[in-house]
N, C-alpha and C positions, 0 to 999 in steps of 0.2 A: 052743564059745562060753564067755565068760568071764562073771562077775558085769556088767562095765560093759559091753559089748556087749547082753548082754539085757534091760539097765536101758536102756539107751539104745533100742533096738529097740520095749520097753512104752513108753516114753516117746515116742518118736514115731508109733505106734499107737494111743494116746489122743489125741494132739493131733490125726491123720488121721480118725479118726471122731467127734472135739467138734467138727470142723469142720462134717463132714457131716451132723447131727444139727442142726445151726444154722441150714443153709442148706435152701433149696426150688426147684427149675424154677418158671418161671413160665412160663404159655404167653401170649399175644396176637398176634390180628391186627392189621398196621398197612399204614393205608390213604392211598390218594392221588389227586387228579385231575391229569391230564396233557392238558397244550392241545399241539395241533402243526396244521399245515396238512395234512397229510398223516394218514392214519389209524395208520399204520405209526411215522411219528414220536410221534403222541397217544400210544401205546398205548407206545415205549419209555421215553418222558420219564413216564408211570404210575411203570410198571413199578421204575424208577430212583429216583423220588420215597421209593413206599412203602420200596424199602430202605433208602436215608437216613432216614425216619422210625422205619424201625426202631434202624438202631443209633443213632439221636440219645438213643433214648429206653435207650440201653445192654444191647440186645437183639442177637441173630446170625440169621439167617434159617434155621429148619427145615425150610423150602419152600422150590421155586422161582419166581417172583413171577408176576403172571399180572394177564393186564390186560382189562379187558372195554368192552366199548363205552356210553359214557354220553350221547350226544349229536352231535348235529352243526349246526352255524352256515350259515346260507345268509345269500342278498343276489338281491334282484332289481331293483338301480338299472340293473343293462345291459339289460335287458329284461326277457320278460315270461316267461321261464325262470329259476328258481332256482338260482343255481350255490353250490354248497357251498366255502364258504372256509374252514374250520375244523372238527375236531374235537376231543373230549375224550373220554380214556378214563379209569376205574378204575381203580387199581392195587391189587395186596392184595399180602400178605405175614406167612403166620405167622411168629411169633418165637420164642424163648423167653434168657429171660434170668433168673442166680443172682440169689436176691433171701432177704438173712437171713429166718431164721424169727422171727417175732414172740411166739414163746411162749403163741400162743391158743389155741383147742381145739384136741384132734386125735381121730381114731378117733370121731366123731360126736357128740365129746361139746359140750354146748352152753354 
C-alpha cells in the first residue's frame, strides 16, 4: 500500500463510522383495522393496511404482519336470525427504521 491508498482507506473509515455513530434503529409497532365481508378478506386487507403504514411512516417490517380478529357486524332485517355481513380485523406489524441520533443522552446518563 501506498501513502494515498491508506489516506484514502482512513478517510473513508471515518466517514463509515461518523455515520454510524450518528444514526440509531428505531423499533415500532404499526397498526391497522381491516373491513372485509369475509373474515379471511378482513384479516388480509389488516394485515396490508399495517405494512403500508409502516413504510408510510419510512420504516421496513422486522415481522411478519399478523392480524387478529376485532369484531363482527350482523343484521337481523331478514328475520329473526342474525346473519353476519361484515368483519374487521387488527393488523400489526413491527418495524424498525434509521432515524439520526439527536445527540441526547446516552449510557443512562440523564
Amino acid at each position: 500500500m501506498n501513502i494515498r491508498s491508506i489516506a484514502l482507506t482512513v478517510a473513508a473509515s471515518a466517514v463509515l463510522f461518523a455515520g454510524a455513530a450518528n444514526a440509531r434503529t428505531e423499533r415500532f409497532q404499526a397498526t391497522a383495522i381491516g373491513s372485509g365481508s369475509t373474515e379471511a378478506a378482513a384479516a388480509t386487507r389488516a394485515k396490508q393496511a399495517a405494512l403500508q403504514r409502516c413504510t408510510s411512516a419510512g420504516g421496513t417490517a422486522v415481522s411478519a404482519p399478523t392480524a387478529t380478529f376485532l369484531r363482527a357486524y350482523g343484521t337481523n332485517q331478514a328475520g329473526p336470525d342474525v346473519v353476519i355481513i361484515g368483519y374487521d380485523y387488527l393488523g400489526s406489524v413491527t418495524c424498525a427504521k434509521h432515524v439520526a441520533d439527536d445527540g441526547g443522552p446516552q449510557f443512562g446518563e440523564v
